[in-house]
N, C-alpha and C positions, 0 to 999 in steps of 0.2 A: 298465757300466750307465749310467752318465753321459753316455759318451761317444751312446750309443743315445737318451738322452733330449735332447743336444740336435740329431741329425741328424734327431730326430722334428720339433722346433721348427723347425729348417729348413727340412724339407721344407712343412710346414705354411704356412713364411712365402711360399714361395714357389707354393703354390696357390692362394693367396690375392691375392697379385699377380695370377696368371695370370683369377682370376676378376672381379678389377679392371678388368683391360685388355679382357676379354672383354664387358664391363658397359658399358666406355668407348665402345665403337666403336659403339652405340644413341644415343650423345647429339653434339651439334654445338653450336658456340661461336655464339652471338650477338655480332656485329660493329659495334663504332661508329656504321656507318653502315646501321642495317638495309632500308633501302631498296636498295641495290644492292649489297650483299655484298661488297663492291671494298675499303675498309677493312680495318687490322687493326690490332693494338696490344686494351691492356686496359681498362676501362672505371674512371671513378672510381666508388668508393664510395659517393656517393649519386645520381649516375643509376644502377649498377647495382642498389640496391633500389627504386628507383622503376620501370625495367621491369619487376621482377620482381613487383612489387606489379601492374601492367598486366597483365600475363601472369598471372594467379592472379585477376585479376577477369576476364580472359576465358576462364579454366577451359584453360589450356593450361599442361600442367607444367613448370618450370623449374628450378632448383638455381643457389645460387652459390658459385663457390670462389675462393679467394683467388690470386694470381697474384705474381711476383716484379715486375711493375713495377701492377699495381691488380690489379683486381678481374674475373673473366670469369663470363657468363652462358652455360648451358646450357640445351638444353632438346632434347627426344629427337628423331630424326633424321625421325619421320614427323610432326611439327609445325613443325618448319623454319621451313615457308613460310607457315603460318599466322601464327608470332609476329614473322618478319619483318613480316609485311602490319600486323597489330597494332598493335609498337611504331612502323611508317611513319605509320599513320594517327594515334596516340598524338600523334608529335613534330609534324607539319601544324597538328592542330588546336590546339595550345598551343607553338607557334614565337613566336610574341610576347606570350606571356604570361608572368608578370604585365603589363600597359600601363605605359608609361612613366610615372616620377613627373610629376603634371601644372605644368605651367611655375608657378613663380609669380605671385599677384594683383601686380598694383601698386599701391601702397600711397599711400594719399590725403593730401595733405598737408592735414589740420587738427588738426594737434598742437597749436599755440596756441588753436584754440578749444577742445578740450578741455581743455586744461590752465586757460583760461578760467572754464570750469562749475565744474573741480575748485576752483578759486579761489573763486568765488560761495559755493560750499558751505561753506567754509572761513569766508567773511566773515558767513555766515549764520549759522554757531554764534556768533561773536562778539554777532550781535544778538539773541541767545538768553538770551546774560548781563545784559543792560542791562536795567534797570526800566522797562520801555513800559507805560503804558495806553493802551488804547481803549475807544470807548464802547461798554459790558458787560463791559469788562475793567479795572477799577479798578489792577490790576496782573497781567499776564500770564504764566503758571506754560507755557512752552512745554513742556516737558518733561510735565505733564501734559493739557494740551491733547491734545498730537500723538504722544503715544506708544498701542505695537501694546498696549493694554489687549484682550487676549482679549474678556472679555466684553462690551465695547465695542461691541467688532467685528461680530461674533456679532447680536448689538442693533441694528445699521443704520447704525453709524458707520464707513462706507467708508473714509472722506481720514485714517484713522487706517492703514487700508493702506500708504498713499504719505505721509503725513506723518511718519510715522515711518523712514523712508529720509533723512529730512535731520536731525535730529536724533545729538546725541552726549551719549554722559553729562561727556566732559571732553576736556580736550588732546590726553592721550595715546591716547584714543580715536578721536577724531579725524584726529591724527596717523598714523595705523596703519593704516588703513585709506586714508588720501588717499597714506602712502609705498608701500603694497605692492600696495592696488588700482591705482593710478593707473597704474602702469606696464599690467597688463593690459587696464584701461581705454582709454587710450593708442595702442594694438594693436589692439582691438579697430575702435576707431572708424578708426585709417589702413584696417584691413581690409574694412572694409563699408562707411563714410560716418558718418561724424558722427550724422545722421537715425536711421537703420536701427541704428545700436549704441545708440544711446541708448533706443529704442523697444524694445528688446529686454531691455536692461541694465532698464529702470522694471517691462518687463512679469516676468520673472523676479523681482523684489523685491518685487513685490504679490503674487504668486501664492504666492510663498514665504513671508510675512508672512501672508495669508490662510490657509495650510496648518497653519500651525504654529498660527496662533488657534485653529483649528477642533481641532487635536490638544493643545492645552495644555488644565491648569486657567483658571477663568476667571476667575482673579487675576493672570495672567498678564502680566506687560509688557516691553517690549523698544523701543529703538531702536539705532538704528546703518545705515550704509551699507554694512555687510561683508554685507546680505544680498544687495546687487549686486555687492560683490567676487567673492564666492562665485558669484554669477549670471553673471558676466562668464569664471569660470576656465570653467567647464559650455559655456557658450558657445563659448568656443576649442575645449573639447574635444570638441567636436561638429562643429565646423565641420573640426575637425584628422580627423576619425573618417569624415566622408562626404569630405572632399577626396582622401584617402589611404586610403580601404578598402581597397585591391588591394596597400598596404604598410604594413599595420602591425602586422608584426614589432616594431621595433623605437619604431613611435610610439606607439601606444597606453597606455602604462603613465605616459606625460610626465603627462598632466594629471590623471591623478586621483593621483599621486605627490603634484603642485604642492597639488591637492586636500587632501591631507593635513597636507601641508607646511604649508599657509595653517590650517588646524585648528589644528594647532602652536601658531600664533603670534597667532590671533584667536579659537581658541574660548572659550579662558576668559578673558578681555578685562574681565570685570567683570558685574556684579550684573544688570545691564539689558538685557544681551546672554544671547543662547543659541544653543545647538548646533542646535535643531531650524531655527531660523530661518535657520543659514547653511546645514545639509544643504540644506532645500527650494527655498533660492536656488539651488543648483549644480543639482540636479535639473532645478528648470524651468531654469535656465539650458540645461543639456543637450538638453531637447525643443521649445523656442525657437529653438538655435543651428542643432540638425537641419531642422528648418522654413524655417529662414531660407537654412541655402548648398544646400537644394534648391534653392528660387527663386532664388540666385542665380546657381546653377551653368545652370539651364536660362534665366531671361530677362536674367541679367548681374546687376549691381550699381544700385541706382536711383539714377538722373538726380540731377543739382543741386537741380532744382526739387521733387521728391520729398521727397531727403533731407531740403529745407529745411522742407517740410510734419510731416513726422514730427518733427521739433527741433519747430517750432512746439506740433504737438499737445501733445509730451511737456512743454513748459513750459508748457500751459494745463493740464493734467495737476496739476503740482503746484500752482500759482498757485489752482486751482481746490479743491483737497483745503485747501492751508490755509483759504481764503476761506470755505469750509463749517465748519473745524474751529471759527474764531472766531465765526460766523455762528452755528449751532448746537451748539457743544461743551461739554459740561459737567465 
């Protein structure tokens, strides 16, 4: 009986072969080289699901099986010549794609001036601490002056926008921001020009400082220049997002990482500082930076005499915010 049960499995296994083979001779191998059939050998594992992926959006059936040196594509004997034509036109139209990584900017030498500003800023907190009067200010309280008082703001007191970008509550504060922005700052400006990063860097930290007025209570207050640190990562990360759109696998994830990172290590900084303020810097920082290596990518980088206009602005900018905060501040 046994011996009957397994000549039955036998015969079985071998009908089953025979209707295999008989199955087999409808279908033909798709070749390396679908364009001229000349080729042979097996295909890797991810071109072979990517024709098959081509071949299944052009409704022509395939199968794939595995092979002792890759992978081989089939596809039935009366579509042949269709999915040759297919995967030829497929590889043509995407033979140089993705475009090459685009060459690198060249990078501008004014690291001294910036590190310059960074400096200014530095010596400006010092004259922050020093008991100055002037006249209507018997003794001048910077710190309330020029700080992001929401409902200030809100009120019509503008230069509390950009006054409050130069201000710090202390050393360490200070410190933190001129050691961890400064490098991105730094970067920025070799990458664009002095002018243009800086214009970009003030515009981000007013809009950010604005944003966060308009979303806070209106007891609210804040200074610090981490809303330009923040403004300045948004900005890389922008300009890294349109420069390399066609590769970023592997870029994308850098600066809103760093994004984070820099959260880390400056959102909770102290009593005066806040989160909404550095989110909204990196934001516009991001729609800023977007703006900007359009224009730079299609009319280049601006001129000397550009840059030097936009540094000028940006320092009547703030020269101009403080001069109203003393002028009119209460």
């Amino acid at each position: 009986m046994a011996w009957h049960t397994v000549s039955a499995v036998l015969y079985g296994m071998e009908r089953e072969r025979e209707h295999i083979g008989a199955r087999e001779e409808g279908w033909r191998e798709i070749l390396p080289q679908p364009g001229d059939g000349k080729a042979s050998g097996a295909l890797s594992e991810r071109r072979v699901h990517l024709w098959a992926l081509v071949l299944e959006a052009r409704y022509v059936p395939c199968r794939i099986e595995p092979g002792g040196t890759g992978w081989h594509l089939l596809v039935p004997a009366e579509y042949l010549d269709a999915a040759r034509n297919e995967l030829r036109l497929f590889e043509e139209e995407n033979r140089n794609w993705p475009p090459p990584v685009p060459p690198a900017r060249p990078l501008a030498e004014n690291t001294l001036a910036t590190l310059s500003v960074l400096i200014l800023l530095a010596s400006f907190h010092n004259l922050t601490q020093l008991d100055i009067s002037l006249s209507g200010h018997p003794s001048i309280d910077w710190t309330d002056l020029g700080n992001a008082h929401a409902a200030k703001i809100m009120d019509g007191q503008w230069w509390r926008l950009v006054t409050a970008l130069t201000l710090h509550a202390d050393w360490l504060h200070l410190f933190s921001n001129l050691a961890i922005g400064g490098v991105f700052i730094v970067y920025l400006c070799r990458d664009l020009g002095s002018g243009l990063a800086w214009s970009l860097l003030l515009g981000s930290g007013i809009l950010g400082n604005l944003a966060n007025a308009w979303l806070q209570p209106l007891n609210h207050r804040s200074v610090g220049a981490s809303t330009i640190v923040f403004g300045a990562v948004g900005i890389l990360a922008a300009l890294s997002l349109v420069r390399y759109r066609h590769h970023l696998q592997r870029r994308w994830p850098l600066p809103f990482a760093a994004a984070l990172a820099l959260l880390a290590l400056l959102g909770t900084e102290g009593k005066q500082t806040d989160l909404g303020a550095h989110l909204f810097g990196f934001v516009f920082g991001i729609v800023l930076g977007l703006v900007a290596e359009y224009l730079v990518g299609r009319f280049g980088r601006p001129c000397r005499g550009i840059n030097a206009l936009l540094a000028l602005a940006g320092a009547i900018t703030v020269a101009a915010a403080w001069w109203a905060a003393l002028m009119f501040g209460q």
